[in-house]
N, C-alpha and C positions, 0 to 999 in steps of 0.2 A: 071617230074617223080613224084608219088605219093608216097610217103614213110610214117611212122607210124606216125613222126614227123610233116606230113604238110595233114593230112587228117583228115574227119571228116565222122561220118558215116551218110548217107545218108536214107536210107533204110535196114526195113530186114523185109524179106519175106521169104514164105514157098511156094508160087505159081510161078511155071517157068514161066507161059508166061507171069506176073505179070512184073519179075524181067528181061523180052526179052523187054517188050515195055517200062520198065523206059530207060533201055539201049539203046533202038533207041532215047528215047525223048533226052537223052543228049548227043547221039553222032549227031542226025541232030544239036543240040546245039553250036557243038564243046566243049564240056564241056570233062575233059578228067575225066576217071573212072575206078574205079576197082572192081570187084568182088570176095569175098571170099566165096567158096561153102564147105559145112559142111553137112556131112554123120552124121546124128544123133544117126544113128544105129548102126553106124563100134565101134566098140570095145577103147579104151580108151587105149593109152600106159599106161596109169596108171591102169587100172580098172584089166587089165590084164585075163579077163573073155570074151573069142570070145562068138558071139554073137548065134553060133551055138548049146551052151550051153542052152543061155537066151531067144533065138527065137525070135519071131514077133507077136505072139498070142495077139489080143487086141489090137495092136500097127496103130494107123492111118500112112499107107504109105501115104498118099497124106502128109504128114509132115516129109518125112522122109529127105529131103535135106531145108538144111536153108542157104539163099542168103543175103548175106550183102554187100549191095554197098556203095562203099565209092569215097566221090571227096575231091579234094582240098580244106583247107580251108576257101579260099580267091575264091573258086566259089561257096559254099555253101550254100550263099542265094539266087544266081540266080538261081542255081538247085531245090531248094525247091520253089521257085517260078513256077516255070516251072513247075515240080510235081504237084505241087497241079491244078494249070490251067488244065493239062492234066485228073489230079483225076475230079474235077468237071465238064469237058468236058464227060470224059466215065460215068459219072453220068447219066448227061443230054441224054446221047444216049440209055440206058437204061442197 
């Protein structure tokens, strides 16, 4: 189990299929993982101002959700190993 105590962050991305194909690279891995997804735009328990007030005008949607992957400590240099082979792989492919 990944808990706050034995994880490290991985990734953070703003692109879904970004944060689809790191997630296949570490589940064909057996690497086990977790994703935290964050609505950039939903309103703040704190801020207490909906967003139907503050709108979307000017706001890039293609940033509106931010994906944070997180693995275990103790896999998180084979993970970033892996990542990057994969990053300079889709490099090379163009």
């Amino acid at each position: 189990m990944i808990t706050v105590f034995n994880r490290k962050e991985l990734l953070l991305t703003h692109d879904m299929q970004k944060q689809g194909d790191v997630r296949a690279v570490l589940q064909n891995s057996k690497i086990a993982y977790r994703v935290k997804v964050t609505n950039r735009h939903s309103p703040s328990p704190f801020s207490g101002v909906p967003r139907s007030r503050t709108g979307t005008l000017g706001v890039d949607l293609g940033r509106a959700y931010e994906y944070k992957i997180y693995v275990r400590k103790s896999d998180y240099e084979k993970a970033k190993y892996l990542l990057n082979t994969w990053i300079k792989r889709k490099a090379k492919e163009g």
